[in-house]
N, C-alpha and C positions, 0 to 999 in steps of 0.2 A: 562534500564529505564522502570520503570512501567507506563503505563498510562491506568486510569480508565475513559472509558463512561458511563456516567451516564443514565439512562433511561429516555426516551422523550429528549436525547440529541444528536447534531450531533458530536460535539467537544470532544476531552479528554482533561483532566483535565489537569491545566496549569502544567509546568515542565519549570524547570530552564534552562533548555537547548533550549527552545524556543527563551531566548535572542538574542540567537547567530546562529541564522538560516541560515547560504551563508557556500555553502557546494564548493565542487570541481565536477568535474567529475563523481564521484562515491560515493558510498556509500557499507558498508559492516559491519554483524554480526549477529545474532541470532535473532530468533524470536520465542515466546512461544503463544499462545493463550489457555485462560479460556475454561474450558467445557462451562460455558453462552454464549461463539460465537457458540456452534452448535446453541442454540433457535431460531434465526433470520431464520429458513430454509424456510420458506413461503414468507418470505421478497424478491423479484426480484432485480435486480442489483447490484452492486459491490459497496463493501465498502474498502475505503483506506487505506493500509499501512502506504509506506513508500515510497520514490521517491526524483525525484528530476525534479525540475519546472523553467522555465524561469519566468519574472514580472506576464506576463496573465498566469496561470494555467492551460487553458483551449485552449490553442494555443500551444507553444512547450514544452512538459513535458513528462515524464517517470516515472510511479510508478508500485509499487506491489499491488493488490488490492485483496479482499479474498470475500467469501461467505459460509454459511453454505450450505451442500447438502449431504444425505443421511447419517448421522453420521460423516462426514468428512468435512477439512477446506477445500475447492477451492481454489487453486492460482493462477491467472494470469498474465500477464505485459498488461500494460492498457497503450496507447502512444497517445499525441495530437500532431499530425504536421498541424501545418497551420490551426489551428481551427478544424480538423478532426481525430473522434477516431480513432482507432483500437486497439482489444483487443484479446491476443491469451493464451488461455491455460495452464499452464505448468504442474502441479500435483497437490495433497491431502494431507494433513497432520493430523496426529491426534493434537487430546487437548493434551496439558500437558505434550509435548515432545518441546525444544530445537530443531530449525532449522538453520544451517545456511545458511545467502542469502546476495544475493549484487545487487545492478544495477549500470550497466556503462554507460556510454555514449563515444565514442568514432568513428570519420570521418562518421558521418552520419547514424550511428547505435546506438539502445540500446542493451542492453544484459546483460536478467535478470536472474540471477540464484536460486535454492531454494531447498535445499537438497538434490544434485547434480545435476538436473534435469536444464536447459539452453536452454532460449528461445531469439532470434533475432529477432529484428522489425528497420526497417525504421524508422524515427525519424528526430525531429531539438531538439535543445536547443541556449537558446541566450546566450547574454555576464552576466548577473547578473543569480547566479542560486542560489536557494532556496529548502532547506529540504522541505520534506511536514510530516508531521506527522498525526495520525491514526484520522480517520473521519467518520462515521458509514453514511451511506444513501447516496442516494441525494434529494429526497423530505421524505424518512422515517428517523423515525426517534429511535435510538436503542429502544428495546421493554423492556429489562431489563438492569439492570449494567451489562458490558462485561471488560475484564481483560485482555489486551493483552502487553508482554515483548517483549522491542525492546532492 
C-alpha cells in the first residue's frame, strides 16, 4: 500500500484499508521509503510507521517509528506501557530498497524485527488492538510530500 504525506501534514492519505483497522497480535511485510524521507534530517523525533495499539495509543502500544539521519532511514521500536515510552534502536535503511519487517506482541514482550536485525522490549497490549499507520511528527509537521510502501 502506498501512502502519501502530504507537506504541512501529519496524516497519510486515506486508503481503503483504513476501514478495517483491528489487527491480531502481529503484524508483517515490507517497507520501502521515498528519497523525500531523507529531507526531514533536522526534524527531532520519531515519526510512525506502523504498529500495533490498544484503545489509548499512548498507554499500551508497539510500533516502528523512522527518522532521517546522515543519508540514511533510523528505525526503532517505539513501546508505551502504562503511559510510559521507551524507545530502542534497531538499524538504517536506505531509500528505495524493499525491507522486510513485522512486530509481535506476545506473553509480555514486543518484538520488532526489520531486515533481519530484532529488537525486544517489555510492553502491554489490551483486549481491542488497532493497526496504526504512517504519521509524520509530533508537533512537526512533514516539510515536503514523503512516499513511504507498506
Amino acid at each position: 500500500m502506498k501512502y502519501n504525506i502530504k507537506r504541512g501534514k501529519h496524516f497519510a492519505n486515506f486508503t481503503l484499508n483504513r476501514l478495517f483497522p483491528f489487527t491480531g497480535k502481529s503484524l508483517k511485510g515490507n517497507v520501502r521509503f521515498s528519497y523525500n524521507c531523507l529531507s526531514p534530517e533536522v526534524i527531532p523525533g520519531w515519526n510512525k510507521l506502523t504498529g500495533i495499539s490498544s484503545l489509548k495509543i499512548h498507554n499500551n502500544s508497539g510500533r516502528l517509528v523512522w527518522r532521517a539521519q546522515k543519508g540514511k532511514i533510523m528505525i526503532a521500536g517505539y513501546v508505551y506501557k502504562d503511559g510510559r515510552r521507551n524507545e530502542m534502536l534497531i538499524t538504517s535503511l536506505l531509500p528505495d530498497i524493499f525491507y522486510p519487517y513485522s512486530v509481535e506482541y506476545k506473553k509480555g514482550v514486543w518484538v520488532f524485527s526489520i531486515n533481519g536485525t530484532t529488537v525486544m522490549m517489555p510492553g502491554a497490549l489490551g483486549f481491542w488492538k488497532f493497526k496504526c499507520f504512517p504519521y509524520f511528527g509530533g508537533k512537526s509537521t512533514a516539510p515536503e510530500d514523503l512516499v513511504i510502501h507498506i
